[in-house]
Structure formats: structure tokens, C-alpha cells
C-alpha positions as CSV (number, residue, x, y, z in Angstrom):
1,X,-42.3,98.1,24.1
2,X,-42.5,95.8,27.4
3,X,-39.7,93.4,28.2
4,X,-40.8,89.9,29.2
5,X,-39.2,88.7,32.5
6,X,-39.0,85.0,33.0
7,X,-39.4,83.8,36.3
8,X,-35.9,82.6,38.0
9,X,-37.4,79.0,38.7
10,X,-37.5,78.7,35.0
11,X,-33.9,79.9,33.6
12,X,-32.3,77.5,36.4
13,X,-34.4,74.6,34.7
14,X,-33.3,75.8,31.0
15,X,-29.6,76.0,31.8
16,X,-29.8,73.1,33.9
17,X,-31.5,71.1,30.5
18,X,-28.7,72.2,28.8
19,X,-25.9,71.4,30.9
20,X,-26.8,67.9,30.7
21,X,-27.3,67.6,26.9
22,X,-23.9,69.1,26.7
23,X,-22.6,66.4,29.1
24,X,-23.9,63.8,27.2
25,X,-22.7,64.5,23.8
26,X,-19.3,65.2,25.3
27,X,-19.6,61.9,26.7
28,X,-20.2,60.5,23.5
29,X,-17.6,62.3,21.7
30,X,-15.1,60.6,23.9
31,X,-16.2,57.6,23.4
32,X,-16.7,57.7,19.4
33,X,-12.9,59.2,19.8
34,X,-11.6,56.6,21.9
35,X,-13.1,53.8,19.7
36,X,-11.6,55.8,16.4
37,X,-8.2,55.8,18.3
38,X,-8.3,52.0,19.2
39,X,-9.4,50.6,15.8
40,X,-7.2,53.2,13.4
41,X,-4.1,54.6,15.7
42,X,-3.8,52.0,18.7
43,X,-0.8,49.5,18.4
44,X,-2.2,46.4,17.5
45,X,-0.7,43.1,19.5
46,X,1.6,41.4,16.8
47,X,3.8,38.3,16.8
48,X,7.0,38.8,16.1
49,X,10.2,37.2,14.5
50,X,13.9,38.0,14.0
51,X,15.0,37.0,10.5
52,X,18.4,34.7,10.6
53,X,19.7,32.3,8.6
54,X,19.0,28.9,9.4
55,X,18.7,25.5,7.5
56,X,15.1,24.7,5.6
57,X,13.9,21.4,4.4
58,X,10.8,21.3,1.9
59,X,8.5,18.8,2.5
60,X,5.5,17.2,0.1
61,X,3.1,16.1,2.4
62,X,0.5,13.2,1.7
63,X,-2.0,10.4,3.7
64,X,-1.6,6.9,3.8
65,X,-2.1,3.5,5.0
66,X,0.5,1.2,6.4
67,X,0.5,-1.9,4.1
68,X,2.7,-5.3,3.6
69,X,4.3,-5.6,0.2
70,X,3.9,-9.0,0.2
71,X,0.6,-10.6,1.6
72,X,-1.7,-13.4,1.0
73,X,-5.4,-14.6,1.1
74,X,-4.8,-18.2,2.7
75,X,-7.7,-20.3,0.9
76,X,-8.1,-23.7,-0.4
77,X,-7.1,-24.8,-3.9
78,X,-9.9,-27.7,-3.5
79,X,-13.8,-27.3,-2.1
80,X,-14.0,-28.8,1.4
81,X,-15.1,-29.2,4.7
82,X,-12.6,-27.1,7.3
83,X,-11.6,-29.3,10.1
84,X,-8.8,-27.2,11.4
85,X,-7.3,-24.0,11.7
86,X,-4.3,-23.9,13.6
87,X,-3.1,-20.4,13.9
88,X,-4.8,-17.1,14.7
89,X,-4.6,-13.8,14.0
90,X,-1.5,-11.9,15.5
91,X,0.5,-15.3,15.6
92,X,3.9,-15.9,14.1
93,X,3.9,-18.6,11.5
94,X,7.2,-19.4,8.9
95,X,7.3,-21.1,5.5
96,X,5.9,-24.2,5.1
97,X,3.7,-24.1,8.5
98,X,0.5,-26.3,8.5
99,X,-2.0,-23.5,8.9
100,X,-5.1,-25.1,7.8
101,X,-6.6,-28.9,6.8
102,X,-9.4,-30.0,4.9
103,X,-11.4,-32.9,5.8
104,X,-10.1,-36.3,4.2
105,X,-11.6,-39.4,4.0
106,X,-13.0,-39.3,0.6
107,X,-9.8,-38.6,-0.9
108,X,-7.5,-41.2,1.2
109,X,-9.7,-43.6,-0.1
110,X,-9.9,-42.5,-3.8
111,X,-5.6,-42.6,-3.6
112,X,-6.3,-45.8,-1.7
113,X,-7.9,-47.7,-5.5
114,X,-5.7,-45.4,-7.4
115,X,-2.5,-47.2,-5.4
116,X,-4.0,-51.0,-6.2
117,X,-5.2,-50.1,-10.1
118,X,-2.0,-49.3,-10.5
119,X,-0.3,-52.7,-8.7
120,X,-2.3,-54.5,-10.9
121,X,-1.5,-53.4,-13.9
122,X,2.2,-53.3,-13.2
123,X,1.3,-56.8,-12.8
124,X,0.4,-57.4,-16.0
125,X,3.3,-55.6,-17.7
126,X,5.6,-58.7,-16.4
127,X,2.9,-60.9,-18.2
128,X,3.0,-58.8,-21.7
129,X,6.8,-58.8,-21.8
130,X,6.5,-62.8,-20.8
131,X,4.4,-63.4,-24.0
132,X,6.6,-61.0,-25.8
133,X,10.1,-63.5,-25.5
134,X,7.8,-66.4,-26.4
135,X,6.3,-64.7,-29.9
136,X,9.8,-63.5,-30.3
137,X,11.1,-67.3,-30.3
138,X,8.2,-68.7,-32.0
139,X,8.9,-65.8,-34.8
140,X,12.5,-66.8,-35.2
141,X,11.6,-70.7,-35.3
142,X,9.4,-70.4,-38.3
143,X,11.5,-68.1,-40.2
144,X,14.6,-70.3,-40.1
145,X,12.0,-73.1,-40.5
146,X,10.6,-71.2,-43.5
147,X,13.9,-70.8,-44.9
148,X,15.2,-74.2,-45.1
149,X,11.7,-75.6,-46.8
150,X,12.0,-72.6,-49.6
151,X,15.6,-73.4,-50.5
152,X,14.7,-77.3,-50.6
153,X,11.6,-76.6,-52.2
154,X,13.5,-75.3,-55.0
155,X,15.5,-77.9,-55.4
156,X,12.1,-80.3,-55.3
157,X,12.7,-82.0,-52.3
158,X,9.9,-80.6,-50.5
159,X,6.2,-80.0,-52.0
160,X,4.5,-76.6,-52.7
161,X,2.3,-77.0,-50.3
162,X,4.5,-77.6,-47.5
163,X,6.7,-74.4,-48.0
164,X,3.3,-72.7,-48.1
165,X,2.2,-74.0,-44.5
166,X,5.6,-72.9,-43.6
167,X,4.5,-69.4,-45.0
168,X,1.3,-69.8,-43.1
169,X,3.2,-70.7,-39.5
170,X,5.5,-67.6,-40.1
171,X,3.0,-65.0,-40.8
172,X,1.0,-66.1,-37.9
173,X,4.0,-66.1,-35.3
174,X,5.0,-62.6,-36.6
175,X,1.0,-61.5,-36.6
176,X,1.4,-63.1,-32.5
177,X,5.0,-61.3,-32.1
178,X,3.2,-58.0,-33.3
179,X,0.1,-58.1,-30.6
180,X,2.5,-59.1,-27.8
181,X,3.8,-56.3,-28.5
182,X,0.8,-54.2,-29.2
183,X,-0.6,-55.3,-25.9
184,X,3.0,-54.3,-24.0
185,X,2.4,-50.9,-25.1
186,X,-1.0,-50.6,-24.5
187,X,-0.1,-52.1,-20.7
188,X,2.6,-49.2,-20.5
189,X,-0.1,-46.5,-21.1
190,X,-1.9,-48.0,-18.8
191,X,0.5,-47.7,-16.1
192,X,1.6,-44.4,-17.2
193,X,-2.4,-43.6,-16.7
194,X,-2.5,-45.5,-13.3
195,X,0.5,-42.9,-12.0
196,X,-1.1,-40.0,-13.3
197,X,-4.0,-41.0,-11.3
198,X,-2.4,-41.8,-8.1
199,X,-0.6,-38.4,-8.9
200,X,-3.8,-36.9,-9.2
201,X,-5.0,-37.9,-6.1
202,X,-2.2,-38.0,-3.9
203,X,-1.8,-34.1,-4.9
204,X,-5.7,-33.3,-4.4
205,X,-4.9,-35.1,-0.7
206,X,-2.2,-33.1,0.2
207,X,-4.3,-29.9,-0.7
208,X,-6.7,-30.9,2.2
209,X,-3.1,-29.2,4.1
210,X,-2.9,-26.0,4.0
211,X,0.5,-24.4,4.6
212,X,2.3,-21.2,4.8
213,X,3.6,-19.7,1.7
214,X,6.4,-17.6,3.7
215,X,7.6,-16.5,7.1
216,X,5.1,-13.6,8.4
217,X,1.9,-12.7,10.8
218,X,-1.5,-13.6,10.4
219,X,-3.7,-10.8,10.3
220,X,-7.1,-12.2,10.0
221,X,-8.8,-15.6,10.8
222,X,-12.1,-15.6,8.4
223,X,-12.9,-19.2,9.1
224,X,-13.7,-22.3,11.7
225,X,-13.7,-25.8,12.1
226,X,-17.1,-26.5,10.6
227,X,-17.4,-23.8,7.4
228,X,-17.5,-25.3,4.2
229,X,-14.5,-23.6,2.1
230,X,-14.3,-23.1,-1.8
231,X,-10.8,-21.9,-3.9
232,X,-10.8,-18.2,-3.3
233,X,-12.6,-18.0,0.3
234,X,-10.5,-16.9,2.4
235,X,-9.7,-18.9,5.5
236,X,-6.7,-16.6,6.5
237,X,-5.1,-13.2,5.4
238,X,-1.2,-13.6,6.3
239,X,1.5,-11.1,5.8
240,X,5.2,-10.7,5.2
241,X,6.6,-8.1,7.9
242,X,10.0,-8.2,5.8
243,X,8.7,-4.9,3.8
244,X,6.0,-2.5,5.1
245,X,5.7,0.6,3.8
246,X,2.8,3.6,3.6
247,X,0.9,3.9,0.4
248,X,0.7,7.4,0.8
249,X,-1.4,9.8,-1.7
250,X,0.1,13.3,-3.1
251,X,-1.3,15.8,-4.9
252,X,-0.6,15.3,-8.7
253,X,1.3,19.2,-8.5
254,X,3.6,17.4,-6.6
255,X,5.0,14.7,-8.9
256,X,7.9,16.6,-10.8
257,X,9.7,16.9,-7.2
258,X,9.3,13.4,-5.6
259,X,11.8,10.9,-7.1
260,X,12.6,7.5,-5.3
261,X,14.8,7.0,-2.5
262,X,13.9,10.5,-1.4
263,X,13.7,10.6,2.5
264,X,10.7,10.4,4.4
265,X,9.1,11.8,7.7
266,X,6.0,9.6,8.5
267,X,3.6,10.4,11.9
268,X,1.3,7.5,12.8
269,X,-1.8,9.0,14.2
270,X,-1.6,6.6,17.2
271,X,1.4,8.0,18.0
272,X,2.0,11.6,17.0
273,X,4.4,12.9,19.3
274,X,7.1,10.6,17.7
275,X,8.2,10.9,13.9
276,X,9.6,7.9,12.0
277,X,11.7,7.4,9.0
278,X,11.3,6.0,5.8
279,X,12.5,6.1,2.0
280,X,10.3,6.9,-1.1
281,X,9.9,2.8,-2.6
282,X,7.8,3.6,-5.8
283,X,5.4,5.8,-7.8
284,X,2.4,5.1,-9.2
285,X,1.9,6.3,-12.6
286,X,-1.9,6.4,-12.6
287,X,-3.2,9.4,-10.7
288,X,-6.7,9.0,-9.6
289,X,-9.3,11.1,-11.8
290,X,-11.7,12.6,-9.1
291,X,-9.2,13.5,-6.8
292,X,-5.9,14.3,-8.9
293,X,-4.1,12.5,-6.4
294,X,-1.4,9.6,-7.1
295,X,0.2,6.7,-4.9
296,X,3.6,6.7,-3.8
297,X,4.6,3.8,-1.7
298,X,6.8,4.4,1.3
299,X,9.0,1.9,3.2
300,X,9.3,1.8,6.4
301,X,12.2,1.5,8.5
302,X,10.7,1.6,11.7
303,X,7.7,0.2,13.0
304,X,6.0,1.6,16.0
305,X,5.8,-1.1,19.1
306,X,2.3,-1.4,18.3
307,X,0.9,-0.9,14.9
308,X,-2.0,-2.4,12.5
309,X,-2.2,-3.2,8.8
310,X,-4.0,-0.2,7.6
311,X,-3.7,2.4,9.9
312,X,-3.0,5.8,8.9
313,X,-0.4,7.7,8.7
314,X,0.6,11.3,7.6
315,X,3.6,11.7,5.0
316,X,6.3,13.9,4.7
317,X,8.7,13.9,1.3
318,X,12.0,15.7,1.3
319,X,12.1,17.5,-1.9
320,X,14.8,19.6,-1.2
321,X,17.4,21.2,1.4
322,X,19.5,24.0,2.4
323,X,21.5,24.6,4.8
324,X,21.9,28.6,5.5
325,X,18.7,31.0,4.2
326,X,17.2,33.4,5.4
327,X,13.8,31.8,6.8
328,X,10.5,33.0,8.4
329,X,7.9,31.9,9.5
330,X,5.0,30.3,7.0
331,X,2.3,32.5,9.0
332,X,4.4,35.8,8.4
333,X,3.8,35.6,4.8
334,X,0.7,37.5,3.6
335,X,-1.3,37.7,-0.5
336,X,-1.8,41.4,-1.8
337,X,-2.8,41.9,-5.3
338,X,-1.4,38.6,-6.4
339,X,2.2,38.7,-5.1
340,X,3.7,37.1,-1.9
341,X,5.0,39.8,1.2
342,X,5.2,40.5,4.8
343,X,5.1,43.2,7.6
344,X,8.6,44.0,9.5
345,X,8.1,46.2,12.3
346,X,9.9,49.5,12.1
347,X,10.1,51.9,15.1
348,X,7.0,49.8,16.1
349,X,5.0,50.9,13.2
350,X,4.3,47.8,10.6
351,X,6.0,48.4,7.2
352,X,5.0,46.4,4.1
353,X,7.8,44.1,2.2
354,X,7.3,42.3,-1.3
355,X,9.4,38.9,-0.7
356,X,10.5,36.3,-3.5
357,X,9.8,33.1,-1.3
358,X,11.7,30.1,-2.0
359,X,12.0,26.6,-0.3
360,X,8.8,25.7,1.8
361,X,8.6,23.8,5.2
362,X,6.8,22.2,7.3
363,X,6.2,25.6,9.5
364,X,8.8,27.9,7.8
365,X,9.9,29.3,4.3
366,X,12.7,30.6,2.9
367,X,12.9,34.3,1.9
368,X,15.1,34.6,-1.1
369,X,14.6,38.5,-1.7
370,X,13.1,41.2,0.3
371,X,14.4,40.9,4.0
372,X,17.6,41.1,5.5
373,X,19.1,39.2,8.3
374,X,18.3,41.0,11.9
375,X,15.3,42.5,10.7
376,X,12.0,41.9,12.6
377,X,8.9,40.2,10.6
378,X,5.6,40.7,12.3
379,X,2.1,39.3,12.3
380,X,-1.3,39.7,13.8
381,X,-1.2,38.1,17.2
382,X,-5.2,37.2,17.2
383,X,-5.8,35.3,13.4
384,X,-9.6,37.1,13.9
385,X,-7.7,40.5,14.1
386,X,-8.2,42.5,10.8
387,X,-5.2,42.0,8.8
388,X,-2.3,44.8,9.0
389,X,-2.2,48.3,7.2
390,X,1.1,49.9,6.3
391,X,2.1,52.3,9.1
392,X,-0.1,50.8,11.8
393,X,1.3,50.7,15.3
394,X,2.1,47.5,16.6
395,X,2.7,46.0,19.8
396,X,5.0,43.1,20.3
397,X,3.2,40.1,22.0
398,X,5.1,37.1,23.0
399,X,4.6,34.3,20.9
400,X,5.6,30.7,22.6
401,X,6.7,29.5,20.0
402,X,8.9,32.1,17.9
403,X,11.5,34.3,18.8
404,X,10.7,38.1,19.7
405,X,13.2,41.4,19.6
């Protein structure tokens, strides 16, 4: 049988072909290795915190809107013509303060024939109690007269029918006597009706003044000399600066916990670097049906330097303190299969902890069971990182704003 020789030329070609293949797939068996080892054995870059005891407030948190307890539409109890307005918005006024007036010169002149109706019919009441003493005397006149001519009528020394025009001269001074004094009460109703119309008046003119029902600040100015104003238009919007608080709304799951006079943390959003305080004032008892959300009113105990009726602010409700527990950080704690736990880093390999949290606040929470003091909890330092795995190897990466081992 013949053996087949290949030419040289040929067999450096084939081992040549297969030297590079070989390269290749080692190439890509490195890198399928070194991509195995960075996603499943590589320390992953955690942050890190030292457990210690330290004090924890819980917070309820909520949004508001600063408000005045006590404010008021400024509007005229009478239609009218505005012919002044004498304060603006962001001035000062106190109790009492002319703030607005109503044109006039209809009303001046209706008190004007309310004043002389009534002079003249005081006049007359002098008149009715004049005529009054004179039927009174006439009166007594013909009953004494009356008298004498019945007892000497019955003794026949006068006639019949001159003891009967005696009769007839008292019954018609007591018929005069009784409508003098008919028309002195009917004079007194009058005057009684003549003050109750200069009242009447009078008041309806002073209402063309508008004044200030307290000390506080004007807010808003709605109208001008010129506008026609109606009762419940509102010409101003004024407010009482003695009480401001936040009418803040909370999650209905939070009403068993807050209670009044519970301290407050409020942040104005025009000034967030600087936290104020405040003091839980009231609770509604209606929560609102779309979003389960109810009103609790927060007063204020300081104002910013510059602040506006209605601006927001976020709300924060102490609930509840301690002073010494264990605490970590809220972003520590992680959900598996329904029950709360964390990662502590041992021998820089990430162990898995079930914790019993207690106390929540703003950023940390108390661990009540399930970490010691001294021990390290750890989390992922990217929040797109895939979450940790029991036994993975971790790298501590320093966090700026927790503590590291």
C-alpha cells in the first residue's frame, strides 16, 4: 500500500491554522473565567457600619401649608361704591384700624331726615303731655261738679235734667282725658320709631368704614378705589400672626401614635438647610377618602425671616424616643421571604442576620434582636448593584456619611 506524503508547505499551514484556533478559545476561556470570577467570587464594594448604641427618635412624617389660625375676609356688610383702601398687602394694621370706606353721601343725608323726623316729633310729645294736664283738670272739674248736682238732685234742689248735662260734661272730659292720652302714647311710638330709624341709619353710615377686626398683616388687597363692593366680596384678606401653625397631612396608619403636644421638626422648602420647631395643636377627625390622609395642625414657634401664607412645608412628629439602642442604618436593612434582616461582614465575606427592628428614624432604626454591639453591618455600595448573597466577598468602600471598620 502507498503512503501519501503531504507537501511541507501544507503541514506548516495546518499546524499554523490550528495554533491560532487554540489561541483564540484560550483567549476566550480567560475571559468567560474572569467575568465568572468578577460577578460570583470578586469582593463586591459595600458600605459599611459599626453597630453602637446611640439615642433614636421616631418620626411620623407629613406635608403641609403654613396657615394663620385666625384670619379674615375684609368685606363690606352694606353694597357700595369703594372710595378708599388704606392699607396694602404686607402692612401692619391693629384693632380698630380704618382699613377701608364706602362712598357716603346718600346715607349722610338719609341720617340727615332721620335726625329732624325725629326733632319734630319730640316736639310734639311736650304738646300731648300739655293737652294731657288740661283733660286731666277738666276731668276732675266735672266729676266734683257732677257730684255736688247728684247729691242735690236728690234732695230736689236741682232738676233731672241738669244732673244729666252734668253726666254729659263728665263723660266727655274723661272721653278727652282718654285721647290725650291715647295720642301721648301713640307720640312715644313714634319717637321710639324715629330713634330706631336714626339708629338705622347712623349704623348703615358707619358701615361705609371699614375697620380692622384685630391686630395682624394684610395678606391680600382684592380691591380699588372705584370697584363696586357687595357683603362677602372680599376687599382684603387680613391675618392674625399671633398663632401660625402647619396644617400638615399624615397617613391615616399613623394616627394611633400622634397625640397633641407631641414635638415637632418642620423644614420649609425655602429654607431647607434650617429645621424649626413646633408642637402638635390639633387633629382632625375626618380623614380624607381618596387619599387616607388626615390633618393635624402644627404650631409654630418660629417663623423663618421670610415666610408666606401657604407655603409648604415638610413635617416631622416625634412619636417616640430612646436614649441607648442599638441602631443602624435604615438602608442596612433588607426584605427576604417576608421578614426584616441585614448583611454583617465577617472575615470580609457577607453573612445574613434576621433582626427584630424597633423604633424608626428619620435615617436610622433601632435593632432590637439580631446584632450585637461592635459588629459590622454592610450594604451594597452602588443601589444598581445586585443585591447581596450569603458568603459573598465584600470590599469595604468609604461611605461619607457612615462610619467604616
Amino acid at each position: 500500500m502507498a503512503t501519501e506524503i503531504k507537501h511541507p508547505g501544507a503541514v506548516w499551514r495546518l499546524g499554523r491554522r490550528a495554533f491560532s484556533l487554540g489561541w483564540k478559545l484560550a483567549i476566550v476561556a480567560a475571559v468567560a473565567a474572569f467575568v465568572v470570577y468578577r460577578l460570583q467570587y470578586a469582593p463586591v464594594p459595600v458600605d459599611a457600619h459599626v453597630v453602637a448604641l446611640a439615642p433614636i427618635t421616631e418620626e411620623v412624617t407629613g406635608t403641609g401649608t403654613l396657615e394663620a389660625r385666625v384670619s379674615a375676609i375684609i368685606s363690606p356688610k352694606i353694597p357700595g361704591l369703594v372710595t378708599e383702601v388704606l392699607v396694602d398687602q404686607g402692612e401692619r394694621i391693629v384693632k380698630g384700624q380704618l382699613l377701608a370706606t364706602l362712598y357716603d353721601g346718600d346715607l349722610r343725608a338719609q341720617v340727615e331726615i332721620a335726625n329732624a323726623d325725629l326733632a319734630a316729633t319730640k316736639a310734639g310729645v311736650d304738646r300731648a303731655a300739655a293737652d294731657i294736664t288740661s283733660a286731666e283738670a277738666t276731668a276732675v272739674l266735672t266729676r266734683a261738679s257732677h257730684g255736688r248736682d247728684a247729691q242735690l238732685e236728690a234732695k230736689k234742689f236741682v232738676s233731672p235734667e241738669e244732673l244729666e248735662k252734668a253726666t254729659q260734661q263728665k263723660d266727655v272730659a274723661e272721653a278727652l282725658l282718654k285721647r290725650a292720652r291715647a295720642a301721648k302714647v301713640e307720640i312715644d311710638r313714634q319717637v321710639i320709631k324715629g330713634e330706631e330709624s336714626l339708629r338705622y341709619y347712623g349704623e348703615r353710615l358707619a358701615d361705609t368704614k371699614i375697620l380692622s377686626p384685630f391686630d395682624g398683616l394684610v395678606v391680600r388687597r382684592s380691591r380699588e378705589p372705584g370697584d363696586i363692593a357687595v357683603p362677602g366680596s372680599e376687599i382684603l384678606q387680613v391675618i392674625s400672626t399671633d398663632e401660625m401653625w402647619v396644617s400638615a397631612w399624615v397617613d391615616e396608619t399613623a394616627m394611633a401614635a400622634v397625640a397633641v403636644d407631641q414635638p415637632v421638626r418642620l423644614v420649609f422648602r425655602s429654607f431647607p438647610e434650617k429645621p424649626y420647631s413646633g408642637t402638635v395643636a390639633r387633629m382632625s377627625p375626618l380623614t380624607d377618602r381618596e387619599t387616607r390622609e388626615f390633618l393635624v395642625d402644627v404650631t409654630v414657634k418660629e417663623l423663618p425671616k421670610k415666610w408666606a401664607v401657604g407655603q409648604r412645608a415638610e413635617v416631622y412628629i416625634q412619636t417616640a424616643e430612646k436614649e441607648q439602642v442599638l441602631v443602624v442604618p435604615q438602608r442596612a436593612i433588607v426584605w427576604q421571604d417576608g421578614r426584616s434582616g441585614l448583611f454583617v461582614s465577617i472575615a470580609n465575606h457577607a453573612q445574613w442576620r434576621n433582626v427584630t427592628p424597633g423604633l424608626r428614624g428619620a435615617e436610622d432604626i433601632e435593632i432590637v434582636e439580631g446584632v450585637s454591639a461592635g459588629e459590622t453591618v454592610i450594604w451594597v455600595h452602588d443601589p444598581k448593584q445586585k443585591p447581596l448573597t450569603e458568603g459573598r466577598a465584600v470590599a469595604l468602600a468609604v461611605s461619607g456619611t457612615l462610619d467604616t471598620p
